[in-house]
N, C-alpha and C positions, 0 to 999 in steps of 0.2 A: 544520393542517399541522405546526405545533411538536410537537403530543403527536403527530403522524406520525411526523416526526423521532428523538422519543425513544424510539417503539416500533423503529425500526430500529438506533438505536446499540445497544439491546440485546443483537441477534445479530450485533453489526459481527465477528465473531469465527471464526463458527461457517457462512457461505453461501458464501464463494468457494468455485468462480470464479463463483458466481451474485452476482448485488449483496444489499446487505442495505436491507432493504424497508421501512416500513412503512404500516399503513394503517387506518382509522376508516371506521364507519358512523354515521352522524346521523340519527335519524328524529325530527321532530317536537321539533327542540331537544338530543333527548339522545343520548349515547353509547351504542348498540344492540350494535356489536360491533368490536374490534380483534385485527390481527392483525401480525406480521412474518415475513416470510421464514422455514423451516424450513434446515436443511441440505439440501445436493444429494439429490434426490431426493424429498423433502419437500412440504409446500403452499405457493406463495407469498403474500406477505404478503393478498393481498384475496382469496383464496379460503377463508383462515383467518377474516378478517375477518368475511365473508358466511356463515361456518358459525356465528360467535358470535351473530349479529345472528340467523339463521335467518329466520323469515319478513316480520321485521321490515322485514330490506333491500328489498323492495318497494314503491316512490316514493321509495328516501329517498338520501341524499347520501352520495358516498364521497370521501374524501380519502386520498391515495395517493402516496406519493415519487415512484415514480417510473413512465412510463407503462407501462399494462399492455402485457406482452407480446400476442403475436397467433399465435403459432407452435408445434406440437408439440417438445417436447423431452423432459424426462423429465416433464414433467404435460402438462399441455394446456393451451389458452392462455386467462391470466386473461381476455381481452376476452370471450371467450365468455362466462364462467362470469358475470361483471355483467350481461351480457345476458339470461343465462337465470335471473338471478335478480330482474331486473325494476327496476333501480337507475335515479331519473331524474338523475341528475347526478350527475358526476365531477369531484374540483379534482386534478388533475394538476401537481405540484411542477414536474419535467422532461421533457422527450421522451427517450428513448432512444435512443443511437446505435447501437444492438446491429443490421447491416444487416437481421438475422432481425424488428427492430420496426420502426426509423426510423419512426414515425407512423402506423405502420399500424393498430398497438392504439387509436389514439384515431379513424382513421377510421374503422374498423368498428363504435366504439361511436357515435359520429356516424349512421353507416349506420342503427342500430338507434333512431334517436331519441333516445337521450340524450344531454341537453347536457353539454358539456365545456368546462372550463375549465382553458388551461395557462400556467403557471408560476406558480402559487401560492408564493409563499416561495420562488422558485429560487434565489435566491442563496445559502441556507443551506442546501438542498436538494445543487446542487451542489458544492458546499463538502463537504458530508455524503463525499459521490459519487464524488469526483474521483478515486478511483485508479480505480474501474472506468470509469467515464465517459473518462478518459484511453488506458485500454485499449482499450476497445473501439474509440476513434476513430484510433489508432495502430497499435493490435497490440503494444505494448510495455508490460514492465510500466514501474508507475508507481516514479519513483527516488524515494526519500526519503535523501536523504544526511544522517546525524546526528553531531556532532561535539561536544566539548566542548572548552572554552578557559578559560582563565586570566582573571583581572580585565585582566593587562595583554597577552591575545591569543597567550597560547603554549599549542600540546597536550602540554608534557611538559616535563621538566627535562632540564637538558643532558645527564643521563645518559641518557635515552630513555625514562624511569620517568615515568607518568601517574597510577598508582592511589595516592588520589586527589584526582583533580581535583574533582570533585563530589562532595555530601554523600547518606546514604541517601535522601531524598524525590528528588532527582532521579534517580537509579540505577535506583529503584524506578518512577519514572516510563518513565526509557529502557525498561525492562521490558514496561512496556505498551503501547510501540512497537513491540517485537519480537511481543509478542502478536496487533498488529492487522494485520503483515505477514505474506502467505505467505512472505515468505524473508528472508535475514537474510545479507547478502556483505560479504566481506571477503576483501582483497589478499593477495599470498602474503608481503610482508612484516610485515603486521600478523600474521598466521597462524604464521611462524618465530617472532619476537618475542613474542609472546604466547601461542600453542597455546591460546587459548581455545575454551569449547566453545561460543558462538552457540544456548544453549539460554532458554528462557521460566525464569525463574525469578520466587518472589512472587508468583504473578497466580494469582487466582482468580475464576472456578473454573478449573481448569489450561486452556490452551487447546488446541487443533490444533497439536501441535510444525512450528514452520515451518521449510521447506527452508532447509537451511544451503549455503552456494554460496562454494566459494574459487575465486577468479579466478586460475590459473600457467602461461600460457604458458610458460613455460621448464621446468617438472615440479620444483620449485626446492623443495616443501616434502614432507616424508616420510609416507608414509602411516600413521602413528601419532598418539598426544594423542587428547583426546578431540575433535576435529574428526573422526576418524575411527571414534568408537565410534559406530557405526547405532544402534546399543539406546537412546541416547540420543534421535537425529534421526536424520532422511534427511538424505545429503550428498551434493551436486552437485560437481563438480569439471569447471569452464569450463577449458578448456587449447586448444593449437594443435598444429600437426605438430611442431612444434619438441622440443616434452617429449620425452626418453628412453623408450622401450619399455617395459623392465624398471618407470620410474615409472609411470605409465599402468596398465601390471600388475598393480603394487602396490594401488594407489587401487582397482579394482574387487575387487579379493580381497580387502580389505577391507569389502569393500561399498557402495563409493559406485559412483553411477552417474557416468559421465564423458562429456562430449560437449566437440567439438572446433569452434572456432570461426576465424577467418581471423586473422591477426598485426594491427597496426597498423604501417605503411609505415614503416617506420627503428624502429622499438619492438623490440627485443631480447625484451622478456619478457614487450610487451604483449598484450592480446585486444582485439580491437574491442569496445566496450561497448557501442556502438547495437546489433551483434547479439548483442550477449549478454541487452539487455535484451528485445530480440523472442524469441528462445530462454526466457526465462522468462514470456513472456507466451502463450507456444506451452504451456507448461508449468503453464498455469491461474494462474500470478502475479499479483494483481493489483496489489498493491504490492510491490517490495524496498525493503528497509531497507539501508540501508551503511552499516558500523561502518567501516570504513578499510582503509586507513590514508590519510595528507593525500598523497600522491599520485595513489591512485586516486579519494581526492573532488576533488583540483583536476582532473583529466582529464576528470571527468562535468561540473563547472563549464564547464570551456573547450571542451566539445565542446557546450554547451547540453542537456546528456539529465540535469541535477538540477532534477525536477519539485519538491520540496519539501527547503527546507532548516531543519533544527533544530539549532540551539546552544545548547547550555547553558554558561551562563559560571560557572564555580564561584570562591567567595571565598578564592581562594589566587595570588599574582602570583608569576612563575616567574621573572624578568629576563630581560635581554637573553641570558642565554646558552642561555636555553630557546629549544623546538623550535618552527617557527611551521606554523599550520595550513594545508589548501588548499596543497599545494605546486604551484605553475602559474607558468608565467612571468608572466602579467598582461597588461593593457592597454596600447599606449605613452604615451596619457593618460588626465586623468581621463575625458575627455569620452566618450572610448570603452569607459569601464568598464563590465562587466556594473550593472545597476539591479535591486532584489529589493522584490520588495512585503511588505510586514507584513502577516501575516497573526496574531499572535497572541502576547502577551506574560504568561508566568506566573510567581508566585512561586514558588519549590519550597525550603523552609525556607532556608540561607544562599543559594540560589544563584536563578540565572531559567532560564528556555527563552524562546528567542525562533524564534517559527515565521515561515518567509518563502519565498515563491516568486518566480518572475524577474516582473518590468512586463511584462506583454504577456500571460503566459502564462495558457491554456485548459484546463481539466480535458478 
């Protein structure tokens, strides 16, 4: 299930909104045939598999991330293809929550006589999984909110000035975050103050440019910068009735697509984010990335919709009179404060990444 694993971080890149897959045949001790998920449209991972192995996969063992599908879509459905290809056992990482599978893939292959065995490795299986695993059980996409901070906890100097905070290896790294997200959002103040463009840069081989997605209720930021050059990316533009016409206007004559979401109740300029997340998960999203700014990360904190949180702390201390992150009112104590599990601590030349999601929480 490990070198399953690693056959599927391969194309962690290139299957949304399909999951990325992978899978092994064993006959007789050895590796016969591997395979992973293709792009939409493509083979998935154990039909590739079963084409490497060829006649070989007959009696022999398949391991698998995740469970076979059961359901026509744009191929047909793996359960069948193991079945016709005469496999007598399956190690099944996870079941699928896709309602198109929920277990159905591994009862038909049950049906057919072959033994199955499920959760092999689940926990790093899901771990793998979790933004699509997350969607699928929700319909939203999965949040990954990423931030970076100071040694002593600030995103910026008292001038509002960030770049920067972190050294190239983690830059580089944020990089390959944006990579492995279909979208990439960011507030309409981070958007005025920065006009950055939310494109993949450094990552190769280049990947699927991911939707870029500014959140303005209010129509507050102009339809110019490279947020709006298309040729670069596709850009979404989340807004509410509130925005002016003539902006609205603008944003599509430029070429972004624009869809209109409900206010948040006293929020002058906000968007409801719970459906802005299910709007991207309508949208084939399976993870968004959020650059910022620390208002709209403290609102996905305090509204509970930041599935994954990453901070890079860079080796530079800003003082008291820098900017602090997560801007949220907070807890009234400690006892009722948000809890984040550790998921994952790395070096990136001077600085770290610390990866963490809430206690409790389920891909």
């Amino acid at each position: 299930m490990a070198r399953a694993r690693s056959l599927a971080a391969s194309v962690r890149r290139t299957t949304a909104p399909n999951p990325w897959v992978g899978a092994m045949v064993v006959a007789d001790g050895e590796v016969v045939g591997e395979g992973a998920t293709a792009p939409p449209g493509g083979p998935h991972a154990e039909v590739a598999a079963l084409a490497a192995a060829g006649d070989r996969a007959r009696g022999a063992t398949v391991a698998v991330t995740l469970e076979p599908c059961a359901h026509h879509g744009r191929t047909p459905p793996c359960a069948d293809a193991l079945v016709a290809a005469g496999v007598a056992r399956v190690l099944v990482g996870v079941e699928d929550p896709d309602p198109r599978v929920a277990g159905q893939g591994i009862a038909r292959l049950r049906a057919a006589g072959i033994e199955v065995v499920v959760g092999v490795g689940a926990g790093a299986v899901a771990e793998q999984l979790a933004p699509y695993l997350h969607h699928r059980r929700t319909g939203r996409a999965y949040c990954l909110v990423k931030t970076a901070l100071s040694v002593d906890g600030r995103v910026a100097a008292a001038d509002g000035s960030s770049q920067w905070i972190t050294g190239p290896e983690a830059r580089a790294d944020a990089h390959g975050l944006r990579a492995d997200s279909q979208a990439v959002v960011v507030g309409s103040g981070t958007a005025l103050a920065d006009r950055p463009a939310l494109t993949v840069r450094d990552v190769a081989p280049p990947p699927v440019p991911p939707l870029r997605v500014l959140l303005d209720g209010a129509g507050r930021v102009p339809a110019d910068g490279p947020l709006f050059d298309v040729s670069l990316a596709p850009t979404l533009v989340v807004t509410t009735e509130a925005a002016p016409g003539a902006v609205v206007d603008a944003w599509r004559a430029a070429g972004a697509k624009v869809e209109v979401v409900a206010p948040v109740p006293g929020v002058r300029r906000g968007v409801d984010l719970g459906a802005t997340l299910a709007l991207l998960g309508d949208h084939g999203v399976l993870q968004a990335m959020v650059e910022g700014g620390s208002h709209l990360h403290g609102a996905l904190v305090a509204e509970g919709l930041a599935d994954h949180l990453v901070t890079y702390v860079g080796g530079v201390t800003l003082g008291t009179d820098g900017l602090a992150g997560l801007a949220w009112p907070g807890p009234p104590t400690i006892a009722a404060a948000p809890r984040w599990r550790l998921r994952g601590v790395r070096v990136l030349g001077d600085d770290v990444r610390i990866d963490r999601s809430p206690v409790g929480w389920e891909a």
